[in-house]
Backbone as CSV, one residue per row, in Angstrom:
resi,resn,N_x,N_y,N_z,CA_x,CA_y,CA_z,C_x,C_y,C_z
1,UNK,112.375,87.533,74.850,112.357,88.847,74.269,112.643,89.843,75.390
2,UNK,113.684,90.591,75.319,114.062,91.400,76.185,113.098,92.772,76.408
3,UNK,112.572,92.949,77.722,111.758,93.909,77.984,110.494,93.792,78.078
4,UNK,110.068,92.410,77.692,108.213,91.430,77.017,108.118,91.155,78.532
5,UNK,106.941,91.347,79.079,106.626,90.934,80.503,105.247,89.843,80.323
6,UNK,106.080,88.936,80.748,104.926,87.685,80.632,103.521,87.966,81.735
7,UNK,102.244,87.598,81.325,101.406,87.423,82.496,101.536,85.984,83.018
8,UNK,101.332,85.750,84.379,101.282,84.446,84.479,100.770,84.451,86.057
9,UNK,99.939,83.515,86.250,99.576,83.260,87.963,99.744,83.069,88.588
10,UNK,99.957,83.579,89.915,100.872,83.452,90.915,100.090,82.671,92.123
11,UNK,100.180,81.982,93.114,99.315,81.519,94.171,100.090,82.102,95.531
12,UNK,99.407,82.801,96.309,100.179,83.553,97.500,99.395,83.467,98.452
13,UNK,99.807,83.306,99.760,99.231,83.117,101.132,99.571,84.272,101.761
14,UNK,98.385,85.090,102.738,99.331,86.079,103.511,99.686,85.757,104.604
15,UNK,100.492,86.386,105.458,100.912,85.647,106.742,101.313,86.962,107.100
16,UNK,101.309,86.838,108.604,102.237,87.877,109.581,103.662,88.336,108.804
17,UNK,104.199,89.273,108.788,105.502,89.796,108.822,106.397,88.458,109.081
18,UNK,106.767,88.091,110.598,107.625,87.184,110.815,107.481,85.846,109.813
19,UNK,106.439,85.667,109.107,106.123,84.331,108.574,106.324,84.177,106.835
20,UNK,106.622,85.150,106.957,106.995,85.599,105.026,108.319,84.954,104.838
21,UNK,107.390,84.390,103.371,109.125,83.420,102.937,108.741,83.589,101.326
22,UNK,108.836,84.567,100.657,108.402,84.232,99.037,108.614,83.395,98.519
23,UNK,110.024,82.606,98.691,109.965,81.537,97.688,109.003,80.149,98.063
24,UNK,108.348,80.554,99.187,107.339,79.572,99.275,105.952,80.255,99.049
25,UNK,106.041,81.399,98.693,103.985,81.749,98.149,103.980,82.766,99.386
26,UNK,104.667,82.504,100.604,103.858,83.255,101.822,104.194,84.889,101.785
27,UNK,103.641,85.692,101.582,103.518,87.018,101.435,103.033,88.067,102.692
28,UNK,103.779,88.873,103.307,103.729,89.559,104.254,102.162,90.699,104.130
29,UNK,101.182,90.385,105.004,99.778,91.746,104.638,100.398,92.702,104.712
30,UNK,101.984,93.345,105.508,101.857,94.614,105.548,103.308,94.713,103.930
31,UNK,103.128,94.097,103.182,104.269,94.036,102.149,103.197,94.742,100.740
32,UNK,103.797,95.380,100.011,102.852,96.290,98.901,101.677,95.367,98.301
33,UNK,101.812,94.101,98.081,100.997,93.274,97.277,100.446,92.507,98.290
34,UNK,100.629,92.996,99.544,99.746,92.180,100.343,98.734,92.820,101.265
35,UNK,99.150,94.213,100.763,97.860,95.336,101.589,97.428,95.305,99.629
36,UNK,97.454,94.711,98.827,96.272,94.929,97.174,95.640,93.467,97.695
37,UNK,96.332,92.501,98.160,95.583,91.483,98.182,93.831,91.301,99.661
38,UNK,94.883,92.065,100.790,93.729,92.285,101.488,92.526,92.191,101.029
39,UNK,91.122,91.687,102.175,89.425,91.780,101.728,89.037,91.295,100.464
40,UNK,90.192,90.441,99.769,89.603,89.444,98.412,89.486,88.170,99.167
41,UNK,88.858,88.016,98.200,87.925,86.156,98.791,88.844,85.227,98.192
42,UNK,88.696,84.119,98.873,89.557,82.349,98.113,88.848,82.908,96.408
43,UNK,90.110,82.935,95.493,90.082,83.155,94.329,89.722,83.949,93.338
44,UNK,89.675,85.152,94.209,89.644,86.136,93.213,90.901,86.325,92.702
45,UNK,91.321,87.789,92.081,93.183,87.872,91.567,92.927,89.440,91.153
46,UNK,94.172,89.526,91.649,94.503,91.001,91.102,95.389,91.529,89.906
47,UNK,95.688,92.657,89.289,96.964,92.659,88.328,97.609,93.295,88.914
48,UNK,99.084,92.452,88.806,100.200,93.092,89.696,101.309,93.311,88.909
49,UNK,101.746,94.228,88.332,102.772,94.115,87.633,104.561,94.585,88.725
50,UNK,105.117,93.364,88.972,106.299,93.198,89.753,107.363,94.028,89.544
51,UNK,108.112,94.127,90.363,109.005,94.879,89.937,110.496,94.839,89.335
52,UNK,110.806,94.987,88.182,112.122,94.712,87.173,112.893,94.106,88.528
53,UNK,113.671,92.900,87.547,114.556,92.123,88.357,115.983,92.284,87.730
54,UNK,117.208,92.591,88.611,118.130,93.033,87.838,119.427,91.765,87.525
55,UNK,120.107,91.937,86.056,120.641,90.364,86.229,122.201,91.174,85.917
């Protein structure tokens, strides 16, 4: 359905700047969703709604 934004769970690691690779989970702390993820514990979760992907 065009425009329907699925929820779904994501599993992400943070890492240094140099060590960010999204398509493997690893997420930069100083990247937008990784200064929301900051000071949460193994398994908490946040809502992140991503940003439109263009095709």
């Amino acid at each position: 359905m065009r425009g329907h934004r699925q929820r779904r769970r994501t599993r992400a690691d943070l890492v240094y700047p140099n060590e960010a690779d999204v398509e493997r989970g690893r997420v930069s702390v100083l990247a937008p969703v990784g200064t929301a993820l900051l000071g949460l514990s193994v398994g908490q979760s946040i809502d992140w709604q991503a940003p439109a992907v263009a095709r």
